[in-house]
C-alpha positions in Angstrom: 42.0 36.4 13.3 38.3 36.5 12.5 36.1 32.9 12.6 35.4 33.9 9.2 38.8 33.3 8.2 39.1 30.0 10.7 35.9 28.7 8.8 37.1 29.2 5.7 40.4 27.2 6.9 38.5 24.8 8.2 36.7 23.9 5.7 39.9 23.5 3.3 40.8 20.9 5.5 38.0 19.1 5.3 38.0 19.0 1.8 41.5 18.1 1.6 40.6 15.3 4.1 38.0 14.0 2.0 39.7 14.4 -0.7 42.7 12.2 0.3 40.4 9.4 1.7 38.6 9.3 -1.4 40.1 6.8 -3.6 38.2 5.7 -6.9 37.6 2.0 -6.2 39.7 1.0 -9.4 42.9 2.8 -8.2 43.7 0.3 -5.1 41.4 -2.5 -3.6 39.5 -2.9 -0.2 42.4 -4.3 1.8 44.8 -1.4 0.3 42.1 1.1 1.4 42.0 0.1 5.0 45.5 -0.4 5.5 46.1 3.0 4.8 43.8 4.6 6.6 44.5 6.1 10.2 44.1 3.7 13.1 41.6 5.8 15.1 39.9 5.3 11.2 40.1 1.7 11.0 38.9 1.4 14.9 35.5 3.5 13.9 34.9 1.8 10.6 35.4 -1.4 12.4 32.8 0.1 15.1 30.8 0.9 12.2 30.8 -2.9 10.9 30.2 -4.3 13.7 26.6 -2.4 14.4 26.0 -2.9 10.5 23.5 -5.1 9.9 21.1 -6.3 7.1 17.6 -6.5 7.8 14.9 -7.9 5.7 11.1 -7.7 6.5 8.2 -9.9 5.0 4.6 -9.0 5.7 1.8 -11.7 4.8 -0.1 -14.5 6.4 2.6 -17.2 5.1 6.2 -17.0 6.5 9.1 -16.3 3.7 10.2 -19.1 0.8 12.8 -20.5 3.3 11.3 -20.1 6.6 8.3 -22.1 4.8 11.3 -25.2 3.7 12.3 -25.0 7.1 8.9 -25.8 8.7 8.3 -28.3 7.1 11.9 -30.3 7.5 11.4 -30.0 11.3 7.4 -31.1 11.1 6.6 -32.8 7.6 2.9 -31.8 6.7 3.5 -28.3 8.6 3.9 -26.2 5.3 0.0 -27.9 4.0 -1.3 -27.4 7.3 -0.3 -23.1 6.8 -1.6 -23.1 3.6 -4.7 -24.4 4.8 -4.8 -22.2 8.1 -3.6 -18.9 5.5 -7.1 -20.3 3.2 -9.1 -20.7 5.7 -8.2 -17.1 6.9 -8.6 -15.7 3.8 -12.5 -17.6 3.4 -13.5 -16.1 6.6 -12.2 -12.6 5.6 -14.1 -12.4 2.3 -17.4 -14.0 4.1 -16.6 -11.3 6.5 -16.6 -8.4 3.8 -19.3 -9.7 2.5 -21.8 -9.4 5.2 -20.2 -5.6 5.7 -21.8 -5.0 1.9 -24.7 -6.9 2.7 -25.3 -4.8 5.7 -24.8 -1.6 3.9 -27.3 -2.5 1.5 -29.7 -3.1 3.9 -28.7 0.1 5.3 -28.8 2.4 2.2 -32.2 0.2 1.6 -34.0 1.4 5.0 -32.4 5.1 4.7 -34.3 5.4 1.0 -37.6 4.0 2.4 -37.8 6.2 5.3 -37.0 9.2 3.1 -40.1 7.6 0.8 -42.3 7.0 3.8 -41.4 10.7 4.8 -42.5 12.5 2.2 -45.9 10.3 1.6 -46.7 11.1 5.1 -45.7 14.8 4.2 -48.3 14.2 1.1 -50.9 12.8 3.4 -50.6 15.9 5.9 -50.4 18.3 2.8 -53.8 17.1 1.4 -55.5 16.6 4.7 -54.5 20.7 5.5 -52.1 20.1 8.1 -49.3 22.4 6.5 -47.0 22.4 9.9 -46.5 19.1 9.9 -46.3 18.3 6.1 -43.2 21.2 5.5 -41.2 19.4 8.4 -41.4 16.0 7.8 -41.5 16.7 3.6 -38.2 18.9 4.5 -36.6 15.8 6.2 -38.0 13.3 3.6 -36.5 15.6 1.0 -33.3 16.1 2.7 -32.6 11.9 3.8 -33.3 11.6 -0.1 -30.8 14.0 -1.2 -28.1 12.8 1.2 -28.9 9.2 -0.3 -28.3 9.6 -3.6 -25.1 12.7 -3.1 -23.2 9.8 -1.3 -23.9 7.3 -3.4 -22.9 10.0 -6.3 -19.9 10.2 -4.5 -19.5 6.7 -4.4 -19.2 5.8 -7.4 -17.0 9.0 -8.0 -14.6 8.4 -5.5 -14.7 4.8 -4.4 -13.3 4.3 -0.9 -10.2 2.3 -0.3 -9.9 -1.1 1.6 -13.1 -1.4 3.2 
């Protein structure tokens, strides 16, 4: 006999298989179910209930709606004293941001006058006949400018996520 026709057979059985343990929930109820099934089949679904589990997950500087009770039955005053540890967290965070933006101000700030300074320098070579220093430091004076206002062009195009 070829495995062709032992696949084929095979996968009758299955179907047949599936077919008979498939019951349409309205036919015959949970208890019914189990009872009939096989008891190698009630052994691995009991296997299979006792490894089930439900897990939840909760992400955030406060703990979850009844872990937050629960504090504060065991120590009254605990669930004022997180929110005010989760504000205070939060207060340092945005003054942290904060100086971030004020630091790339500053930042973009020096980068423009440099490329300013640059170029008048350039100017200054350029009118005093010095041509081989004027191109190079015109070129970079040009080029810090150009960068300057691309990113910030870019910026405002496609702001950046989170910081």
């Amino acid at each position: 006999m070829s495995s062709k026709g032992r696949s084929r057979r095979s996968r009758k059985r299955q179907v047949q298989a599936q077919r008979e343990a498939t019951v349409a929930p309205t036919d015959i109820d949970l208890h019914d179910f189990v009872s009939r099934l096989p008891d190698e089949k009630k052994q691995e679904l009991v296997n299979v209930l006792a490894v089930s589990r439900i897990e939840t997950t909760f992400s955030g500087p406060l703990p979850t709606p009844a872990d937050f009770a629960k504090y504060d039955e065991v120590h009254p005053g605990a669930a004022d004293r997180i929110l005010a540890m989760a504000e205070r967290e939060q207060s340092i965070r945005a003054e942290g941001q904060a100086g971030i933006f004020s630091n790339d101000r500053r930042r973009i700030h020096a980068g423009t006058l440099l490329g300013v300074a640059l170029i008048s320098v350039a100017g200054l070579a350029a009118w005093q006949g010095n041509a081989v220093i004027a191109l190079p430091l015109g070129l970079v004076g040009t080029i810090t400018a150009i960068i300057r206002h691309l990113t910030d062009w870019l910026d405002r195009r496609w702001p950046r996520q989170g910081g």
